[in-house]
N, C-alpha and C positions, 0 to 999 in steps of 0.2 A: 619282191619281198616274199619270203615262204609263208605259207598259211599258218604256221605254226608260230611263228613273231610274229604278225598281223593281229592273232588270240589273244597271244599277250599282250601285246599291246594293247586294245581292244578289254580287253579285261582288266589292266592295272589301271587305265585312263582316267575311267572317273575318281576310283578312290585316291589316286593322286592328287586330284583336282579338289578333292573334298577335304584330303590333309592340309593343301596348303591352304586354304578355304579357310579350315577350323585356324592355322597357325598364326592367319593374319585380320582374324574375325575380332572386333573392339565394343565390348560391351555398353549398354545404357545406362547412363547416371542413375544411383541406386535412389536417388531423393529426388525432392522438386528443385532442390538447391540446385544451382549451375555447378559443376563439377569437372574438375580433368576429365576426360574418358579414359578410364584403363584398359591396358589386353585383359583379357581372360587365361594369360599362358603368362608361365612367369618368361620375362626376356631372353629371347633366344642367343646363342653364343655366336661368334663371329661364324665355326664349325659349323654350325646349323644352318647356319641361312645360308651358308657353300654348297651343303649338300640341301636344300630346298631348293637353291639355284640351278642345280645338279639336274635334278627332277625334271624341273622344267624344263630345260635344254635338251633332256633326253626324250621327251613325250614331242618336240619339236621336231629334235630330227628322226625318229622312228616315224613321226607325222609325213613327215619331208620324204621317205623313202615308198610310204606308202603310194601317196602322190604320185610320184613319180613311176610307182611299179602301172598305179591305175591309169595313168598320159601313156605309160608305153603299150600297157595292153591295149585300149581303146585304139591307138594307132595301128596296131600291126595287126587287129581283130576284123573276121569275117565282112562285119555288120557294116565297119566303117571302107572298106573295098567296093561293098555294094553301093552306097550310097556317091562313092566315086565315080560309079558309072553314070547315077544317074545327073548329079549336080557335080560337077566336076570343079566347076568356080567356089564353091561352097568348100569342097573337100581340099583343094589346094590352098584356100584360104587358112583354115580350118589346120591344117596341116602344119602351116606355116608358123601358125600360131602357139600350136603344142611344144616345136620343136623350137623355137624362141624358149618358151619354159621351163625347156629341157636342159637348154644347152645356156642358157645366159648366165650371166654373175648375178644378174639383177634377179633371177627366178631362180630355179633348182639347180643350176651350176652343174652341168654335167648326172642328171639327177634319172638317167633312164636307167631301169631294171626292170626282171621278172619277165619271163618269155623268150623264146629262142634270143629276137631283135634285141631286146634290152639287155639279156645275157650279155650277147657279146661286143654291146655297145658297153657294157658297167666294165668286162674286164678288156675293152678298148682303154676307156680312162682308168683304170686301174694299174694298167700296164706302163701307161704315160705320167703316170703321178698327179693327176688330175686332182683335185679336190673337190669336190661335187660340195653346197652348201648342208645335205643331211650327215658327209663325213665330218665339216668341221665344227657342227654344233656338237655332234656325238665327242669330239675331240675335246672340246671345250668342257664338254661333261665330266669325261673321265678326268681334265686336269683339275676340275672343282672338289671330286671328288680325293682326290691325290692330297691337294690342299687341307681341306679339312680332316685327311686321314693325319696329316704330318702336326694337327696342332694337338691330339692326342698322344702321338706317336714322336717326338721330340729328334729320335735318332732319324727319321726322314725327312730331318729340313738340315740337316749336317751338310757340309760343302758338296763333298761327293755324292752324296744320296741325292742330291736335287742337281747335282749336274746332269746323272741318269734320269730321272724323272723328266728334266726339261727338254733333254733331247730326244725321250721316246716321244714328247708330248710335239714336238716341233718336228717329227718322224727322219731325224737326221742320223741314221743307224750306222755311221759310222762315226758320229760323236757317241753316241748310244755303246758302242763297243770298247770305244777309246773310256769314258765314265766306270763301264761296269769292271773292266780290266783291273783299273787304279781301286775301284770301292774294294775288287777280291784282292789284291796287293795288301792293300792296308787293312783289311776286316779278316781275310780270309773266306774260305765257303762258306760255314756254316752260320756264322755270325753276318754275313751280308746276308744270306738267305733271310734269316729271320729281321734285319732292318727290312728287307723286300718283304715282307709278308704279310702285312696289312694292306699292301695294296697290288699286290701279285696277280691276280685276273686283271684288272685295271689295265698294267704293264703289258703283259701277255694281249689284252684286245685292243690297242693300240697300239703292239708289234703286227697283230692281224691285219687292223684297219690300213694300215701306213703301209705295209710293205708293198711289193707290186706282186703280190701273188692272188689273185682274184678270187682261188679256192678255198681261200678261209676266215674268206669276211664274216660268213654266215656263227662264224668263234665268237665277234666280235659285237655284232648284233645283238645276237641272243642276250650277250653277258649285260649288254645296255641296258635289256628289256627286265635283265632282271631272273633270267631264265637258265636250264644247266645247260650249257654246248653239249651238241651231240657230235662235234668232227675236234679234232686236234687243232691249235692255233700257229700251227707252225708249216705242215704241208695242206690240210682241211682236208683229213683222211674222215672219212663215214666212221661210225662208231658202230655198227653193223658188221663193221669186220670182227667184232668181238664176241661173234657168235659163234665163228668158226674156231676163235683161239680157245673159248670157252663150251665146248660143248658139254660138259662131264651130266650125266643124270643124277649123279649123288648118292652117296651112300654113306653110311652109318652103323659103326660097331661099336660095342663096349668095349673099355676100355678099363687096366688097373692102373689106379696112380703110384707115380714114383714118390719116393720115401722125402722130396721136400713137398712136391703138391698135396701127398699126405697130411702133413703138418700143416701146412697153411690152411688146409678144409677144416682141420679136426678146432679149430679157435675162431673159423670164420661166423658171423651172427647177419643179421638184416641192417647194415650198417654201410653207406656208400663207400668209405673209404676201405672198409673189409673187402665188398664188392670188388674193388680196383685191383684190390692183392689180388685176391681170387684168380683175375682176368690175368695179371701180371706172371700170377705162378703158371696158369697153364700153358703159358708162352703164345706160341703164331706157328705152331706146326702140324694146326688141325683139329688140335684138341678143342672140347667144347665141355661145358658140367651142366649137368638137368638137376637139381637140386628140389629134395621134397621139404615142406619144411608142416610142421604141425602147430599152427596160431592160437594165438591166447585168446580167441574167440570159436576156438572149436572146430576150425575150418583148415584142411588141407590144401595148401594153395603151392604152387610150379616155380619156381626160378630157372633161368636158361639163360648162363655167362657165356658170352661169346669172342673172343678176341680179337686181333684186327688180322694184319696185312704181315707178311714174312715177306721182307725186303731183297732177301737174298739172290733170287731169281724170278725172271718174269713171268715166268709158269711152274708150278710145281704139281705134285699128285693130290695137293689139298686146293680144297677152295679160296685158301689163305694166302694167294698170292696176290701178282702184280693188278694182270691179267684180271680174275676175280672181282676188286677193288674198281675198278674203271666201269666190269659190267654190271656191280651192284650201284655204281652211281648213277648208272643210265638206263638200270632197266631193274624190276622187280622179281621177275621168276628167274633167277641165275641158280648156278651148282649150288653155289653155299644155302639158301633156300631150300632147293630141293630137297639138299641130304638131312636138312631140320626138320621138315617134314617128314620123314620118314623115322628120324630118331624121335619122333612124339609118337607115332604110329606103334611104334617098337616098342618104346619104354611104356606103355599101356596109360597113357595121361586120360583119364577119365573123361570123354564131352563133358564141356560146361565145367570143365574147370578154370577156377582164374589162374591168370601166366603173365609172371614179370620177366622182362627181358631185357638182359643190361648189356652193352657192349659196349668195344673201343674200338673207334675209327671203323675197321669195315665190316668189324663186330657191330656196332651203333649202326650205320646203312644197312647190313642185314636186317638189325632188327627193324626196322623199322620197315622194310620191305616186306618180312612175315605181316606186320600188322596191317599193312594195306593189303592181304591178302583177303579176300571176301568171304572165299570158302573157309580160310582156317579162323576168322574171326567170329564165323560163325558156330565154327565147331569150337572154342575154347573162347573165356571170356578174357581177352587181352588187357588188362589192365592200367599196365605201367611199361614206356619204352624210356628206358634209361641211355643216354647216349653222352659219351666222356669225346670228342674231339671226331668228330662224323660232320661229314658235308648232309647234312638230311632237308637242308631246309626247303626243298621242292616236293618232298614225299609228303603224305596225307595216310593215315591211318583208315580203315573200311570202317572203325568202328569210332563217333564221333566221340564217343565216352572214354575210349583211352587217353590218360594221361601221357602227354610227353615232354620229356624234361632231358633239354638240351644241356652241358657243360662245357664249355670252351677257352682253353684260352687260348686270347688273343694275337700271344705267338706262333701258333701252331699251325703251320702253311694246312695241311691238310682239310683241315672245319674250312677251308675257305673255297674249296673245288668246287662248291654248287653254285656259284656266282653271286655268294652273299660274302663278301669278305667285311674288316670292319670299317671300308671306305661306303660300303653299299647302304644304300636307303631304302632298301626290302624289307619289309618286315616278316615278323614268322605271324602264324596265329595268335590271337588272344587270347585262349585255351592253353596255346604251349605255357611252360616255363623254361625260358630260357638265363643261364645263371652265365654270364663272361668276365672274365677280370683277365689284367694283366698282367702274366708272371714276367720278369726278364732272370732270374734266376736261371735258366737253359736255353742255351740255343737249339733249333731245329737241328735235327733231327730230335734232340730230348727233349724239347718243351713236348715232344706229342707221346712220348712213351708213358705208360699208364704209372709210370715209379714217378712221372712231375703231378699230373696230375694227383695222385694218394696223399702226395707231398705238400701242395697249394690245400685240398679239401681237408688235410689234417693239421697244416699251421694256416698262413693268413686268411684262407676262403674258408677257415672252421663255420664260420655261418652261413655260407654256401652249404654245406654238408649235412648241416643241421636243418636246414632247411627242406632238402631232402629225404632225410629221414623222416622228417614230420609227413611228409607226403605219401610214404612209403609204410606207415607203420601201422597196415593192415596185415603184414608183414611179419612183423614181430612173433617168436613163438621159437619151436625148439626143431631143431633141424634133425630130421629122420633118414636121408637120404642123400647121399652125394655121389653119382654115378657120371665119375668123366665119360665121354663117345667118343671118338676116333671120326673123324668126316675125310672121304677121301672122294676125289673126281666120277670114279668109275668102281 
């Protein structure tokens, strides 16, 4: 097991233990009368108790893989060689016994890993379709979880939808093929994308776990734990290589707006759904706006709209690309960063001033990568990270005082890369505010363009919006400055 899922694991352990704790905890007769005992939670849903079921299955087999990392090192380790020298009946014993626990249905089921020996004993059984007992609890998790995503999600218990689901779940990938084929026949891309999109990582780590490719377990893992994958779930390419695709240091120009971004600045105010325009007009081709505004309490305070991901090509000369978008999910100091820092630099932002920062998709991952920034939270007082359909939920702000305030909806495959999708039992902080609702109004690709969201925050999620604004309405005051910047790689 990598040290890195071992932490989390290790770290998520008890407070999972404590959730279900509290969920299944039954209070004391409030009188001396004899009394029913009631919970203390109002009755959980069928949904609920799948995904607490979930939990526990996945703290089991994350347990189960630990195990088995710790049997195979102490076998193949120094300490225990030595000790074969000296008591040899002891260590053949001893040996015997391990590798019964390793290898039994009744014990860990093919359960060695971690170390050269376990390596390539795990993608020995990996290779042979083995099912070790930590893969089939994890297995079982993810379909509890599928379950419980399909009793919110109505289009995911439809014939076809659960024929693909059953068969990823039963790792029969060529029913899995035969399913997905029929669901794009009759759905189409874009509409089967978005029925798959509540439980899309789910899918994808149990295409990792099942398949016989040994190199991208570690996809599959993590996603259990709760964690972001740092390898691809299809070859278990490093994510390290996107160092080299991304190397730009950043840079940053002013820029004049064109005669519609004009207009949509000249009417925009401190208002989330204005915001969205904003992000909306400047498009995904680099453009960024530093916005001064002068508040009704006297104070000059920073805006900084940032956009998301230009689809068009995998790398382009802006940070706004494919490329970009992957290295802001997995890593904090990227291009698009850089070149923000430097346009603060530039535009002369005063230390110690407050700074809101709004974005979409990998506009909202940037931002929220500046604000776990130490050095620049230190230099400006980061206030507010507004994020409209951003995978963020693994980032942490340097500063514990910023507010962040997640928006998602629940169609929108992208919010779901961080390995919180709306099948996962992750939670964010209790600090965040996090606002999710249901649009079916667009399929993916548009449920995630910043014209659905505008559209959801300005008709049914208006009290979403409003909500936001309240949050935001230190804000309020009269706009002095709108200066688009140009971000480009180099």
């Amino acid at each position: 097991m990598t040290p890195q899922v071992v932490d989390e694991t290790a770290r998520r352990l008890p407070e999972r233990q404590e959730r279900m704790q509290r969920g299944w905890r039954e209070t004391p007769p409030e009188e001396a009368v004899p009394q029913p005992e009631r919970p203390d939670h109002p009755e959980r849903t069928e949904a609920e108790l799948m995904i607490a079921a979930s939990v526990l299955l996945a703290d089991a087999a994350l347990t189960a893989r630990q195990a088995g990392a710790e049997l195979t090192g102490a076998l193949s380790s120094w300490g225990f060689g030595l000790q074969a020298l000296r008591r040899p009946g002891w260590a053949l014993g001893t040996a015997v016994s391990c590798a019964k626990a390793l290898t039994s249905p009744a014990g860990l089921g093919f359960g060695a890993n971690g170390g050269l020996f376990g390596e390539l004993a795990r993608m020995a059984g990996s290779v042979t379709l083995r099912r070790p007992a930590k893969v089939a609890m994890a297995v079982d998790a993810f379909a509890l979880r599928i379950r419980a995503a399909a009793a919110e999600h109505p289009n995911l218990d439809s014939p076809l939808a659960r024929r693909l689901t059953d068969a990823m779940v039963a790792g029969d990938r060529l029913e899995a093929l035969r399913a997905l084929y029929a669901l794009l026949e009759r759905l189409g891309v874009t509409r089967a994308l978005t029925t798959l999109s509540p439980v899309l990582m789910e899918l994808l780590a149990l295409l990792g776990m099942l398949d016989a490719n040994p190199a991208n377990d570690d996809f599959s893992w993590v996603t259990l734990a709760g964690g972001v994958p740092t390898t691809d779930p299809f070859l278990g390419l490093p994510s390290s290589l996107l160092k080299y695709l991304n190397p730009g240091p950043g840079r940053a120009e002013r820029a004049e707006p064109d005669a519609i971004l004009a207009k949509v600045l000249a009417t925009s105010r401190n208002d989330i759904v204005s915001y969205v325009g904003d992000i909306g007009a400047l498009g995904n081709h680099g453009l960024v706006l530093l916005r001064r505004v002068a508040c009704a309490d006297g104070a000059v305070r920073h805006v900084l709209l940032l956009p998301g991901t230009s689809f068009g090509l995998l790398s382009n000369s802006t940070p706004q690309d494919v490329v970009g978008a992957f290295d802001g999910l997995l890593r904090t100091d990227t291009t698009y960063t850089r070149a923000l820092r430097k346009l603060l630099r530039r535009a002369g932002v005063p230390a110690g001033s407050d700074l809101m920062i709004v974005g979409h998709s990998l506009g909202g991952l940037t931002a929220m990568n500046l604000a776990a920034d130490e050095e620049l939270a230190a230099t400006f007082r980061i206030t507010h990270v507004i994020t409209l359909g951003s995978p963020i939920d693994n980032k942490r702000p340097a500063d514990h005082t910023t507010r962040v305030i997640s928006l998602v909806n629940k169609h929108d495959v992208i919010a779901t890369l961080d390995g919180r999708g709306p099948a996962s039992p992750h939670d964010v902080p209790d600090s965040w505010v996090e606002l999710a609702w249901l649009d079916e109004s667009y399929d993916y690709p548009l449920s995630h363009a910043p014209q659905a969201y505008s559209d959801s925050l300005r008709g049914a999620m208006a009290h979403h919006g409003k909500h936001v604004n309240e949050l935001i309405s230190a804000y309020d005051g009269e706009v002095i400055g709108n200066q688009p910047y140009m971000l480009r790689d180099k």
